[in-house]
MARBA-3410 file (N, C-alpha, C, O; in Angstrom, 1 decimal):
57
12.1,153.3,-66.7,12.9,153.9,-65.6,12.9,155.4,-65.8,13.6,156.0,-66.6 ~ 12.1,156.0,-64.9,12.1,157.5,-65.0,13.1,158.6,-64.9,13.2,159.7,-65.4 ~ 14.0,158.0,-63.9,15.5,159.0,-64.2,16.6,158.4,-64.6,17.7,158.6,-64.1 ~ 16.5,157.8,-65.5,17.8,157.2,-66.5,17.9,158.3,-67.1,19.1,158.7,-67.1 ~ 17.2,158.9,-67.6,17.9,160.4,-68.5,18.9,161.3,-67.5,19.8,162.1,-67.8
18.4,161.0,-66.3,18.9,162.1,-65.7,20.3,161.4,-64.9,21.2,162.0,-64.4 ~ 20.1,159.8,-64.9,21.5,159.5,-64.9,22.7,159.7,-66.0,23.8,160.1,-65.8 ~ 22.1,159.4,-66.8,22.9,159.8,-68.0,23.3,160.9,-68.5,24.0,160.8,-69.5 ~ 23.0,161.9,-68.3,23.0,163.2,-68.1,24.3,163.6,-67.2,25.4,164.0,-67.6 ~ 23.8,163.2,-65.6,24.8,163.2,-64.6,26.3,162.9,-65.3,27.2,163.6,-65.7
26.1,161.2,-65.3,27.5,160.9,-65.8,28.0,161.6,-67.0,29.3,161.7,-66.8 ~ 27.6,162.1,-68.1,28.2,162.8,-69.1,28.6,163.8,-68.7,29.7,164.0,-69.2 ~ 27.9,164.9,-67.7,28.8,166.0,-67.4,29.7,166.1,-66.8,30.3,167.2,-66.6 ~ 30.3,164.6,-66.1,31.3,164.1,-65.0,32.3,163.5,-66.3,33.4,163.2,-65.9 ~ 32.1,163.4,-67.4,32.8,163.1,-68.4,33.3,161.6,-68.5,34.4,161.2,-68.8
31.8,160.6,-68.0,31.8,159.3,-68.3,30.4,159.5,-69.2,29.5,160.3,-69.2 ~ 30.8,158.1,-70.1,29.8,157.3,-70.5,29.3,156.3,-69.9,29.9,155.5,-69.1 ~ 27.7,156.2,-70.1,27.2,155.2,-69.3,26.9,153.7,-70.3,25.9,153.5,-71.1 ~ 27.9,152.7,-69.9,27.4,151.3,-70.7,26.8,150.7,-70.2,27.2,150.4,-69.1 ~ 25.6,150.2,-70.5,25.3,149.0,-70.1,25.4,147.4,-70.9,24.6,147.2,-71.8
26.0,146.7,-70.5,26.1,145.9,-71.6,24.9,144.3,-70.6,24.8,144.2,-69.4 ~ 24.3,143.6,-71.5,23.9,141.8,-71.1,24.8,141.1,-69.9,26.0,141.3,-70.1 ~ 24.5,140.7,-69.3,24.5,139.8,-68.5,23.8,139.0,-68.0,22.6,139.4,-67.8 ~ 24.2,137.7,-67.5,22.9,136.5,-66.9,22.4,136.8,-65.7,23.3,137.0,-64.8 ~ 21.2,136.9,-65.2,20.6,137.5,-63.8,21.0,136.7,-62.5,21.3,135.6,-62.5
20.9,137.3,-61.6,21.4,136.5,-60.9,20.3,135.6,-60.4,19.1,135.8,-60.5 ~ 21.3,134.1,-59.5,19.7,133.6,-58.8,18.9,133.8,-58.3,18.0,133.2,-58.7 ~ 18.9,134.3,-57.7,17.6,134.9,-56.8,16.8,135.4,-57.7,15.7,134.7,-57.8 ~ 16.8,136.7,-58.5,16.3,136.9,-59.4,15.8,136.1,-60.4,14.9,136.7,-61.0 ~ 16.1,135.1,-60.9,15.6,134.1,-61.9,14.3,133.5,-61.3,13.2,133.4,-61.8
14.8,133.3,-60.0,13.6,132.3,-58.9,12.9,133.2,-58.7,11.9,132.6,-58.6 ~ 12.7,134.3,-58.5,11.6,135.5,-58.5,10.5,135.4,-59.7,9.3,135.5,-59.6 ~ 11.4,135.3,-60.8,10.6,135.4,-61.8,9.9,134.1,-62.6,8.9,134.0,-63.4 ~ 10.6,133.4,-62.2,10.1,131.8,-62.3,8.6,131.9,-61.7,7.6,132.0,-62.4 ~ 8.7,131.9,-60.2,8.2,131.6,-59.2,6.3,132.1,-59.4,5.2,131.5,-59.1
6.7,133.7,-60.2,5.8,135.0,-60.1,5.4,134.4,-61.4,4.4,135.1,-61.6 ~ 5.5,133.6,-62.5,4.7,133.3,-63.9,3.5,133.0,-64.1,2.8,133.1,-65.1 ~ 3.3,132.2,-62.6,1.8,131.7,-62.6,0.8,133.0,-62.1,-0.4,132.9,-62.4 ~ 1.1,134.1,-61.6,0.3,135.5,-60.9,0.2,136.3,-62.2,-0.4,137.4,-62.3 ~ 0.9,135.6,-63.5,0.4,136.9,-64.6,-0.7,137.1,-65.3,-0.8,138.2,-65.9
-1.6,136.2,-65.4,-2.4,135.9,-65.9,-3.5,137.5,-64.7,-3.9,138.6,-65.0 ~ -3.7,136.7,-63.5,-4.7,137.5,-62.6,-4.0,138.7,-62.6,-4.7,139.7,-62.4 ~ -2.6,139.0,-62.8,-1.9,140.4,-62.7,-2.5,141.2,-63.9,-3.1,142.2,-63.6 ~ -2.6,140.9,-65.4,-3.3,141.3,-66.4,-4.7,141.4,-66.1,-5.1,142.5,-66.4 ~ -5.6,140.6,-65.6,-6.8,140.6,-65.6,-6.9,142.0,-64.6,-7.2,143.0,-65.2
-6.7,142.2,-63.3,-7.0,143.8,-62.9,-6.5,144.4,-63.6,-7.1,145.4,-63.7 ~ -4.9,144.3,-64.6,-4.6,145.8,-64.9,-5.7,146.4,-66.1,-6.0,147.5,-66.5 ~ -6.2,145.1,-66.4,-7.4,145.1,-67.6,-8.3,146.4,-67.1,-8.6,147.5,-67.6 ~ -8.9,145.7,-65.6,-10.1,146.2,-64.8,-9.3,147.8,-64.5,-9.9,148.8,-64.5 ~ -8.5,147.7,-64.2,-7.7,149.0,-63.3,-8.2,150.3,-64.5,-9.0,151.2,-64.3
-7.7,149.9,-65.6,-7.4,150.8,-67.1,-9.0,151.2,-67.5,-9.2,152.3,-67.8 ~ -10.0,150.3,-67.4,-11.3,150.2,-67.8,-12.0,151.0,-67.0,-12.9,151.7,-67.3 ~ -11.3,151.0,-65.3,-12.1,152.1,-64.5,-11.5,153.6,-64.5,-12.2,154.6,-64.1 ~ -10.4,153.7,-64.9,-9.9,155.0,-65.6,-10.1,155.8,-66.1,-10.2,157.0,-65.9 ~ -10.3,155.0,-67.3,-10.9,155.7,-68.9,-12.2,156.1,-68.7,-12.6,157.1,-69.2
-12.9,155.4,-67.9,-14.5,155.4,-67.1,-15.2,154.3,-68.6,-15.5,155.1,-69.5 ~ -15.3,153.5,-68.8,-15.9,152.7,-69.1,-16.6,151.6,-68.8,-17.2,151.0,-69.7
END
């Protein structure tokens, strides 16, 4: 997360702390990620290809 520093930042000069504490995801989100388990496999294989055409190799 690229501006959490800069949230956290924010709220300290506002003279809060930022907690985050655990909690259980909600549904929708669980069935998202359920759902998306089977696309990881082909999701790694381009990021494989993506990184390899990068580097130029």
């Amino acid at each position: 997360m690229p501006n959490a520093q800069i949230l956290i930042e924010w709220a300290n000069s506002l003279g809060f702390d930022l907690v985050l504490r655990p909690r259980d995801l909600p549904t929708y989100t669980r069935r998202v990620v359920a759902e998306s388990r089977g696309k990881q496999g082909p999701r790694q294989k381009r990021f494989r290809l993506e990184n390899r055409r990068r580097s130029g190799r």
